[in-house]
C-alpha positions as CSV (number, residue, x, y, z in Angstrom):
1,X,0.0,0.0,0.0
2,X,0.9,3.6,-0.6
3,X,1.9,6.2,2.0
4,X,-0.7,9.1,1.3
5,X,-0.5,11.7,3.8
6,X,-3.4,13.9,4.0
7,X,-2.9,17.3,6.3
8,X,-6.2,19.3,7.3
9,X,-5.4,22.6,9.0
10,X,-8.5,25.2,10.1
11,X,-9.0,27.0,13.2
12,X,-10.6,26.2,16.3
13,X,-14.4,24.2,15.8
14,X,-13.9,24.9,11.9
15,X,-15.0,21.4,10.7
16,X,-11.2,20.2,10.6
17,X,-11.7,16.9,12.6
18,X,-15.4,16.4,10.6
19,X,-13.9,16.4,7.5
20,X,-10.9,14.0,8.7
21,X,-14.0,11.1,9.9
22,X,-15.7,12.1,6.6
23,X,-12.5,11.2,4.2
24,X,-11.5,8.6,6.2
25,X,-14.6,7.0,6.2
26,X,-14.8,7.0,2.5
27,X,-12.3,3.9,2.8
28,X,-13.6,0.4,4.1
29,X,-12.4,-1.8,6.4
30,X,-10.6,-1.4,10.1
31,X,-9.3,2.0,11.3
32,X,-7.0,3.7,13.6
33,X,-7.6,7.1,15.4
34,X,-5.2,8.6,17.6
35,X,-6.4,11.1,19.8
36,X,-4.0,13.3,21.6
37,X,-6.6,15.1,24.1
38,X,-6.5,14.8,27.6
39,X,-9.5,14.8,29.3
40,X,-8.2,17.0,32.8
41,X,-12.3,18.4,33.2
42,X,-15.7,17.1,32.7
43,X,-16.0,19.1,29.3
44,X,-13.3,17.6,27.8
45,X,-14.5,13.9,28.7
46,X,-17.9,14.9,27.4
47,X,-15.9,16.0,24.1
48,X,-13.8,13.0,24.1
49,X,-16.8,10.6,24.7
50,X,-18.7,12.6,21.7
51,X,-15.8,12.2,19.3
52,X,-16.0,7.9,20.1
53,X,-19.7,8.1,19.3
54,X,-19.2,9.8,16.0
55,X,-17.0,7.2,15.1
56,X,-18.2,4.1,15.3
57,X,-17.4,0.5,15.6
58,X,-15.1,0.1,12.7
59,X,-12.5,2.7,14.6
60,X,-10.1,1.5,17.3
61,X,-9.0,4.6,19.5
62,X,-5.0,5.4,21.1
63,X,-5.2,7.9,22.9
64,X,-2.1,9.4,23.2
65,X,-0.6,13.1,24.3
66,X,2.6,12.6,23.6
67,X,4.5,9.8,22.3
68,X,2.5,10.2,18.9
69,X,5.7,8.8,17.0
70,X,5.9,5.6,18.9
71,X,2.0,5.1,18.6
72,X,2.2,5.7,15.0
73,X,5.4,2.8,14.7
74,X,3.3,0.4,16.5
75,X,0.0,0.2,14.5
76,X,1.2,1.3,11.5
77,X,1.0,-2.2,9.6
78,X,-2.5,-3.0,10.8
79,X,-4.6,0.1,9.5
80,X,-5.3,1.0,5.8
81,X,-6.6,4.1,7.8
82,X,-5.0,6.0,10.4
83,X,-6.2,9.5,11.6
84,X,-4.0,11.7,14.6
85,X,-6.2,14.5,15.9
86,X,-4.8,17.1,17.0
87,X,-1.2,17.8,16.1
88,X,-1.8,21.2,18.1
89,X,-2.8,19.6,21.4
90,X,-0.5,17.0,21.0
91,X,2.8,20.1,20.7
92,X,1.1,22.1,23.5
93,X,1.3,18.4,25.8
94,X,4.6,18.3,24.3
95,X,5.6,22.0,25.3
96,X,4.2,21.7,28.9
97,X,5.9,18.3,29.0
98,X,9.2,19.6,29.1
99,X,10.3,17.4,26.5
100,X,12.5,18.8,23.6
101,X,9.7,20.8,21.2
102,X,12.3,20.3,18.3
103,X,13.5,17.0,18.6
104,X,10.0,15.8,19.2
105,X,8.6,18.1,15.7
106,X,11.3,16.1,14.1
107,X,10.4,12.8,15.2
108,X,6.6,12.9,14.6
109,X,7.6,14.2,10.8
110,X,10.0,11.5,10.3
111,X,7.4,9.0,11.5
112,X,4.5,10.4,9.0
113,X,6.9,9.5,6.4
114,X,7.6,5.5,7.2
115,X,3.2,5.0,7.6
116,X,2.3,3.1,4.2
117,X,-1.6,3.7,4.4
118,X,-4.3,7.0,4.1
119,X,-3.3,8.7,7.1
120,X,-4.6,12.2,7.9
121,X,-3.4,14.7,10.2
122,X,-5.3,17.5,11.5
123,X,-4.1,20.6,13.7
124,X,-5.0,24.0,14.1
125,X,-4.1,27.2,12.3
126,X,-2.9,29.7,15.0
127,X,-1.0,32.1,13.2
128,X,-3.4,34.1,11.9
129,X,-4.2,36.3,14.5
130,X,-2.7,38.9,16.9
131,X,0.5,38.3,18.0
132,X,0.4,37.2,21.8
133,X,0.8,39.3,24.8
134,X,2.7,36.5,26.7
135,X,6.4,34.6,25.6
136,X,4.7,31.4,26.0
137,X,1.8,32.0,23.8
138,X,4.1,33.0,21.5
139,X,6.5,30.0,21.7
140,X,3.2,28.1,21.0
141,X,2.3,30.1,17.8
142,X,6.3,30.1,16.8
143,X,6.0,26.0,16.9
144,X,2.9,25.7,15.7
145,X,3.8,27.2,12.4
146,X,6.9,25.1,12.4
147,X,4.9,22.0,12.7
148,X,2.6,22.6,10.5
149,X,4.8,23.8,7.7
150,X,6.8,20.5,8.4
151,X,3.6,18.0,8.0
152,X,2.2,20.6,5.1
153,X,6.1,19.8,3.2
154,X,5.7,16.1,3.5
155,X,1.8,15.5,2.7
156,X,0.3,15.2,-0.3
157,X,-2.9,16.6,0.0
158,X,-3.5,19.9,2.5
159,X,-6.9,21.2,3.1
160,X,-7.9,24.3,4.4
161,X,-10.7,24.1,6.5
162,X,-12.3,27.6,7.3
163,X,-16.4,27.2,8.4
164,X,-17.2,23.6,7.4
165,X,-15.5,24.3,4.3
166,X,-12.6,22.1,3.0
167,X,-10.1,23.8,0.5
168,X,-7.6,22.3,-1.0
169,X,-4.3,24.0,-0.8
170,X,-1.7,21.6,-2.0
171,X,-2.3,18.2,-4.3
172,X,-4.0,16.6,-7.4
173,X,-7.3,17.4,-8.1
């Protein structure tokens, strides 16, 4: 099977991980989904628990905050279909972590490559607002758009999603 990396990038409740299920879902058979939220408040589990339901049966769930990379390695021959949600939650675990931010960038990319199936990536956009008021925030934005230029180089397909709406920005027709 062929590596196709699909990358879908939108802001926040923009329709990013809808689309993801929706593409994914066009292909049969077995699927992974690898969830890097972590559920520290009620909300959050009630988020988490929403996303399961809207998946169904045919998805097995990792959930995973940071060792993405090593989650990726370990199912990778036994999905056709693999989806990580969110890139941008998984950095900002990664960041509060401690762990190296660059090191870990570069080991996520390098994994995305070696995954022979449809995988699709999702993260936020976050550099298209005001710059933030705080160095940390800004760290965030600053590797954010690192990340995501990274997965954007290697994929072959990136969609903008802006208000439910999927462009694509890079890729066939």
């Amino acid at each position: 099977m062929e590596n196709k990396i699909t990358f879908i990038i939108g802001g926040a409740r923009s329709g990013k991980s809808a689309f993801a299920l929706a593409e994914a879902n066009k292909f049969k058979g077995q699927k992974a989904y690898i969830a890097t939220a972590q559920a520290l408040d009620e909300e959050m589990r009630e988020r988490v628990e929403k996303h399961k339901q809207q998946r169904g049966s045919e998805w097995d769930t990792y959930e995973e905050p940071l060792k993405v990379a090593d989650v990726l390695q370990g199912i990778k021959d036994k999905y056709k279909v693999i989806i990580i949600d969110c890139l941008t939650l998984w950095l900002s675990n990664l960041m509060c972590s401690g762990n190296d931010v660059e090191k870990g960038i570069d080991s996520l990319c390098g994994s995305l490559s070696t995954v022979y199936c449809q995988l699709f990536t999702v993260s936020n956009e976050v550099g298209m607002g005001i710059v933030p008021d705080n160095e940390l925030a800004r760290r965030f934005r600053d590797f954010a758009g690192i990340l995501n230029q990274k997965v954007a180089g290697i994929a072959d397909d990136v969609y903008l999603v802006t208000a439910g709406i999927p462009v694509k920005i890079k890729g066939s027709k």
